[in-house]
N, C-alpha and C positions, 0 to 999 in steps of 0.2 A: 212910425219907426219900425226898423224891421227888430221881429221878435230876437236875436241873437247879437243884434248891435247893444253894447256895452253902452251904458247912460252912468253908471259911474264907479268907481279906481279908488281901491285903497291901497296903495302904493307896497313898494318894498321899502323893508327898515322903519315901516312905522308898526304903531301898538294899540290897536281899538278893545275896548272892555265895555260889555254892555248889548242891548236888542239893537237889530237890523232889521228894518223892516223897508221894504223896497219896492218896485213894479218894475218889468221891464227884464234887465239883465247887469250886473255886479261882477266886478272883478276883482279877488283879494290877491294878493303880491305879499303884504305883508303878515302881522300876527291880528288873530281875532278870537278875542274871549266871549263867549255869550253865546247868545241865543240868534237866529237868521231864520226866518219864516218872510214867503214870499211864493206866488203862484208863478212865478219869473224862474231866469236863467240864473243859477251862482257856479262861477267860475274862479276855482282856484290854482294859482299857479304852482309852477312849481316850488319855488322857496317859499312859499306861505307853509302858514301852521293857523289850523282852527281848533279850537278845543269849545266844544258845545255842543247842545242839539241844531239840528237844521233839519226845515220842512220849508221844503221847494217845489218848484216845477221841476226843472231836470239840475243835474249836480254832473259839472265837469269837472272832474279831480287829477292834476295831475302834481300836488304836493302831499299836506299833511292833514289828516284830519282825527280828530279823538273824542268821537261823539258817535250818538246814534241821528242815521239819515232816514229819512222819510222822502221821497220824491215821488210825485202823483204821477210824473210824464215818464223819465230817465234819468240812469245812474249811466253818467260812461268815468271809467276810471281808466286813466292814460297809462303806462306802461313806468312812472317814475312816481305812480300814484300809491299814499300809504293809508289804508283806513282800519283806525281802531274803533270798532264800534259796531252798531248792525244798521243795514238796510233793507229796508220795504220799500218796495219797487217796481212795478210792473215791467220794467224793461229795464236791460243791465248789457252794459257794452264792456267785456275785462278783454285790455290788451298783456300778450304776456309780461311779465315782471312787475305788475302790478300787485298791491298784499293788500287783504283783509281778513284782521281779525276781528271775527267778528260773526254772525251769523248774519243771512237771507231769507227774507219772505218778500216773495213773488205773488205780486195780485193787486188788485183795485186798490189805491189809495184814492182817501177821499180828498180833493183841494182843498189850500189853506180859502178859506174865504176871507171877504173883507173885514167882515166884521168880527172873523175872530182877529186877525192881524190887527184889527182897532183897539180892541179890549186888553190885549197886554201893556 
């Protein structure tokens, strides 16, 4: 499977509360409460809203997010993109009209591994 093909859709108009833990690449549409850790792609849309921490591989953002991000690979934040929170990141793609409150630290993240992704 290619690394940026979606394996699975949490739709718009729905409500998840609770960890996500995943492989591959995730797409939320709708609301997500918790926690999302994953060496994968999370890709949220734009009418989504996530309220949690998330540690990823790369975070495409182009809704809501109110949490602090961690990504080991890539932040790109789309231009319709809102982040309340901070990111660490080695690499950061902001288009203009995108917002983050929030502070930036730039540099090595270490990946989630498996086995901490087990142990929660």
């Amino acid at each position: 499977m290619a690394r940026d093909e979606i394996n699975a859709f949490l739709g718009a108009g729905t409500n998840y509360n609770g960890k996500l833990h995943f492989q591959g690449a995730v797409r939320i549409d709708g609301n997500f409460n918790g926690e999302i850790m994953s060496d994968g792609t999370l890709v949220v849309g734009q009418e989504a809203f996530v309220d949690g921490q998330i540690k990823v591989g790369q975070l495409v953002l182009s809704g809501n997010i109110r949490g602090d991000v961690i990504a080991g690979e890539k932040v790109v934040l789309n231009k319709t993109a809102n982040l309340q929170g901070n990111i660490h990141t080695p690499s950061l793609v902001v288009e203009e009209g995108a917002v983050l409150e929030g502070s930036l630290a730039m540099g090595k993240v270490d990946p989630v591994s498996q086995s901490e992704e087990d142990s929660e």
